[in-house]
Structures are given as C-alpha cells and as structure tokens.
Phi, psi and omega in degrees: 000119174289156203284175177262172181286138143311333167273345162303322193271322168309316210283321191293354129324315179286296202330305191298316185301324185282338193294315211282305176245030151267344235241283172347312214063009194263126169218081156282283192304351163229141212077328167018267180303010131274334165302282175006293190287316159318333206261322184305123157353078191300129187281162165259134173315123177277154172242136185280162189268135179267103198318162183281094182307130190270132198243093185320144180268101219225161163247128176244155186219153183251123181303097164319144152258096216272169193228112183228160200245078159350108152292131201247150149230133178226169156263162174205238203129120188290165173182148190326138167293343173189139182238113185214154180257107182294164195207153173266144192255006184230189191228127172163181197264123150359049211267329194207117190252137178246350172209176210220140199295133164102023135326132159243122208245115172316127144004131183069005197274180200237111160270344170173171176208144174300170138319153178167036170305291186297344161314305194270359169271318145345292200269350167258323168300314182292349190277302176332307199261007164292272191341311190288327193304315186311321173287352187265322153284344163294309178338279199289349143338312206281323193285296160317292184295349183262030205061347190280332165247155188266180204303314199320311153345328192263314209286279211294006142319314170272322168313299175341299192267016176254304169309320167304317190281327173300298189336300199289334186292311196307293176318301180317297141002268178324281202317314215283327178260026167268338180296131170233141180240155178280147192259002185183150171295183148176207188244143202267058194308290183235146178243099197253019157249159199200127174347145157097297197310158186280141177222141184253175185304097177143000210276128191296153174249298227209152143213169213250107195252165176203127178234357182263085022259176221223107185263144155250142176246115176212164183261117189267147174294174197276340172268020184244308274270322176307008173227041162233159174198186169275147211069345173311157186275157170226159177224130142241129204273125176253186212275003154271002188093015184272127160221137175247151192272148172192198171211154186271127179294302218203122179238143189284164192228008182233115207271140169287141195294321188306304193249014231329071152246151182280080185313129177218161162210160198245144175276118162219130177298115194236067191289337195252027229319071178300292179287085211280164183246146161142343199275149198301162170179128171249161191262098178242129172253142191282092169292196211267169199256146190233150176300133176209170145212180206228118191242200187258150151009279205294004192274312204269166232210173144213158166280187195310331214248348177068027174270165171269158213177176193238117179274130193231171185238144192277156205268011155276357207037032175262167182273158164238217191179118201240144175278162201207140169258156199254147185243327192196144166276047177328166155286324169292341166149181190287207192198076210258141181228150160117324186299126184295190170278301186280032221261171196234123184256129210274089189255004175229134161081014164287329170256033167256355187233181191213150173294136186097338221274145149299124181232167142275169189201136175228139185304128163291149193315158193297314196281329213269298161315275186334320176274334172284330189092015179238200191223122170324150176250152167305138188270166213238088157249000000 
C-alpha cells in the first residue's frame, strides 16, 4: 500500500486543530465589545416633573335680595268703559239737536228733541180731562155721602177718572219720546244726524263714550292666568310711550276656544279722558311679590345640558351651577328667582370654568357690586 502524500496528512491535521478548539467554546476575542457594551449598566431614564395646574380666576359677589313683583306682559287695547248709540225713539222731524261731536255731556241731559205739536196738544187735552174727572168725582163723593145718589155711582166715577189719569200717562209717554236723553255721562264721539230731517223711529243719532274710566283690554295665557286676579295693580303703557296706572277689573272665567286665553280687563282712572280709547297697549300686571335678585345680562349662563342659570362658587371653591327663574327684564339688569340665599355668584370668568372645576375667586370690582345692589364675597383659594 503506497504512503499518503504529505500535504495530505498537514491538511488532516489542520482539520482536526480546528475541530478541536471550536469544540473549546473560547471566543473571547470576538464580540468582545458587545459583550462589553451588554454588560453594562442600562443607564435610567429621566422623567421631567409634571407642571404644576394653573386655577383659572373668576369674580364673585354675593347678590342682595329683593321683594320683586312677577311682571304678566300681554298686548292689549284700550276702550271705553261704556258705549252706547243714541236712537229716537218716536218718528218726526228734527226740531232741536243740542250737541255736537266731543261734548261732554252728564246723565240725563237733552241730546235733541222732535217736532211734536199734536203730541203735545194731546197731552193738554188728556190733562183737561184728568181734571173734570177729578172734579166729578169729588161732586158724587159728595152726593154719596149725603144720600142723594146711590153708591153705584161713586164706582163708576172713579173708573172715569182712572181712564183719564191713563189717557194723560199715555200722551205723556208719547210726548216724552220725542225727547232722547244721555242714559250715562260721557263724551259725544259721533254725531250722524242734522237739524230739520225726518227721523223715523229706531234712527241712530249720536254715540255716546264714557271714558273715566278708560278700560285696557287683554288676553292672559292659561299659564299665567293664576297669578292675576281682581284687583291686581297694573301698569300700562300706550303706543305713545305714556305709561298709566290702573287695576284689574274683571278676569273671564272662560278661556276664548281659539286661543285659550283668558280676557281680563284693567280699570284706569282717565277723568280728563286724556287716554282715548281703541289705542295699542301693553299690559303689565303686577303678581304677588317673590323673593330675587337682580344681576346684569352678562352674569347668566347655561350649562352643559343648556339650561339657563348661574355659575356659583361652592365652599370647597369648586364651581357649581343653579338653574333660575327669569321674573323680569329691567333696565337695571334681569331680575331672577330660583337663587339660593346664601349663594356666591360667580359675574366674571364664568363662562371659562365648568362645574366641578377648582377656581381661585376674587371680590368682584366696587362698580359692578354697586350697580347690582350686592356685596363682594371674600376670595377664596
């Protein structure tokens, strides 16, 4: 058998040497430096400090309270307390019209009166003959009692003269209705007849106002109509900007079906009928008076849910929020109910915080207090 080569038998040597020390596991020299870097400590992370929350800054006031009178507002219109169309109450000719449109004429006065000569020759004949009866029954009175004629006599004497005293009421009557008189005072509005013309029986002549007092007339809704009543004060304003005082005379006891409000009407004293009637007007009635107070516009607010309301701040110095009722719109500012007593309202920087939120809180400025009628409350942090 021939020898192996020699370089055959080097390489199967190196082979093995190499076999040998992988076969060791020493690998120092490599990787080195990531073992190094693995081996190392993981440095620790800094966490920056989480800034310090900043407390929004609101002004508060504590609100006086007042005893204010639920304004009702209605529209309305005034009009006479009484209207009537004089009318003739006979048939004849025009002889004497006595007033002229705007008189102011008293109850019972002569607004005119017809021709009526044979009427009033009537009314002398029926009187004449009142007379002879009367004397023809004192005759046979006189007679009766002295026996000379019998009783029967006296009755029909007196019938007589019971038919005579009718005749003359009847002429009288008749006469009486040539006369048309004002049935109440007032003011003379209109006139539609003129001297000389024939007026037949029924004809309107005249109309007749009675303006002291001077009604305004309106309809309240069915959700107010329990806080009117008779006698509430009223105050109304007309479409010149005038505004009079009155009360309410007559609240309906029946809703109009269409609109279901309640006709109510207010009395104001017009002696000098100053206030004409037929003119636009509204009507504000005074109900009975409830506690409020009265801040600006700009205080109220609504919440997430969009009721309206007051942001107030609570004795933990979070904010809260009280729902309000509105009673009245003033010049000085709204008018509110519904606010607790002790509450601290919040009139600056309110619509910058939410309920629950933590504020700072500072007395609201000296004008702003001043103008409302209330008092700084002590800040708060």
């Amino acid at each position: 058998m021939a020898m192996p080569k020699f370089h055959t038998v080097a390489a199967f040597v190196v082979l093995a040497a190499s076999a040998a020390w992988v076969l060791t596991g020493e690998f120092a020299s490599i990787g080195s430096a990531t073992q190094d870097e693995a081996e190392q400590p993981k440095k620790m992370e800094t966490v920056a400090p989480e800034p310090e929350k900043v407390l929004r800054t609101v002004a508060v006031m504590q609100p006086e309270f007042i005893q204010h009178n639920r304004i009702i507002r209605i529209s309305g219109v005034t009009a006479p307390d009484k209207r009537t169309t004089l009318a003739t109450r006979s048939a004849g000719i025009l002889g004497d019209l006595k007033i002229k449109k705007g008189d102011l004429i008293k109850a019972g006065d002569v607004v005119l009166v017809l021709d009526g000569a044979e009427k009033a020759s009537l009314v002398a004949t029926a009187r004449a003959l009142l007379d002879q009866r009367q004397k023809e029954a004192e005759n046979v009175e006189r007679l009766v009692k002295n026996g000379i004629v019998p009783a029967t006599q006296s009755d029909t004497a007196r019938s007589a003269l019971a038919a005579a005293r009718s005749q003359l009421e009847t002429a009288q009557a008749d006469m009486d209705r040539l006369t048309v008189v004002a049935p109440f005072s007032g003011v003379i509005d209109k006139v539609m007849v003129e001297e000389g013309g024939w007026m037949p029986s029924g004809e309107p002549v005249a109309v007749l106002l009675q303006l002291d007092p001077v009604l305004a007339l309106g309809e309240v809704s069915e959700r107010d109509i329990a806080q009117v009543s008779v006698g509430s004060e009223a105050d109304v304003r007309l479409i010149s900007g005038d505004v009079v005082s009155g009360s309410v005379r007559h609240v309906s006891m029946e809703a109009t079906s269409g609109t279901r409000t309640f006709p109510i009407e207010v009395a104001i004293s017009n002696p000098d009928n100053r206030v004409p009637a037929g003119m636009t007007a509204e009507i504000m009635i005074k109900s009975e008076a409830v506690t409020a107070v009265r801040l600006p516009r700009s205080v109220v607010t609504l919440d997430a849910a969009g009721n309206l309301g007051l942001r107030i701040l609570n004795a933990d110095n979070t904010v809260g929020f009280v729902p309000i009722d509105l009673i009245d719109d003033s010049p000085e500012g709204l008018v509110l109910g519904g606010v607790p007593l002790d509450a601290k309202v919040i009139v600056a920087g309110q619509d910058l915080v939410s309920e629950g939120e933590t504020v700072n809180s500072v007395p609201a400025e000296g004008d702003l207090v001043a103008r409302v009628g209330g008092k700084p409350a002590g800040s708060a942090r």
